[in-house]
N, C-alpha and C positions, 0 to 999 in steps of 0.2 A: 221858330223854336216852339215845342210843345210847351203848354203852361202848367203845371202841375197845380190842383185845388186841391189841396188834404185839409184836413179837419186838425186843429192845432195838438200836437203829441210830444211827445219826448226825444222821438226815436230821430237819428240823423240821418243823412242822403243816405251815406252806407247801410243802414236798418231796413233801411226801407227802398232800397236797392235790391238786399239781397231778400227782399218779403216779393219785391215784383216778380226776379229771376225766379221765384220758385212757384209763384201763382203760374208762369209763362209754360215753366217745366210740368205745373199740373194741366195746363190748359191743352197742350201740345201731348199728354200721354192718357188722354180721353176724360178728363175729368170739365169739358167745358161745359155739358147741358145734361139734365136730366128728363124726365118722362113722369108724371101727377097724370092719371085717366086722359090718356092722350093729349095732352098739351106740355109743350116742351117749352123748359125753362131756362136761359142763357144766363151763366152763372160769371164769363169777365166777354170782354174785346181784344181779341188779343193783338189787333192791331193799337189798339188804344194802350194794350201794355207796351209794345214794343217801341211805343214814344215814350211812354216815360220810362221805359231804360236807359234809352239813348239822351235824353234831357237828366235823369240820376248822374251815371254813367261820364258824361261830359262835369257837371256837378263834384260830385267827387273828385274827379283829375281835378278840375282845378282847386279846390282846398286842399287834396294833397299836394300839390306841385309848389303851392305859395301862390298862386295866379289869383287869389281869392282877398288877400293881402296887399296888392302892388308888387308880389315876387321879391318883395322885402321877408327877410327871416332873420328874427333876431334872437341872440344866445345868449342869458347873463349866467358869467361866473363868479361864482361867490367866493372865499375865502378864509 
């Protein structure tokens, strides 16, 4: 499994899930290098994105699903 190293932030799996999906969607519609006096600049990896979607992605299912918990959900009603 990929290891993800982020710098400590606010944002959760899902923030920053969907911050990867749209780096991947700009990376994938020409926005991956530019051009400085002939020398070209690689701005992501988008193999390196497409691990951490798939390690988010996995992430997320499971804190939605409860799998992140023991699959335990619990519900108090008050009164």
């Amino acid at each position: 499994m990929t290891q993800l190293t982020t710098t400590p932030s606010s944002r959760t799996d899902a923030e920053l899930l969907a911050a990867v999906r749209d780096a991947i969607y700009r990376v994938t519609t020409g926005h991956q290098s530019f051009t400085i006096d002939g020398v070209v600049y690689t701005l992501a990896n988008l193999d390196q994105l497409r691990r951490m979607e798939a390690a988010l992605s996995a992430r997320v299912a499971q804190t939605s699903s409860g799998a992140g918990y023991g699959g335990i959900r619990s519900t108090q009603v008050v009164f």
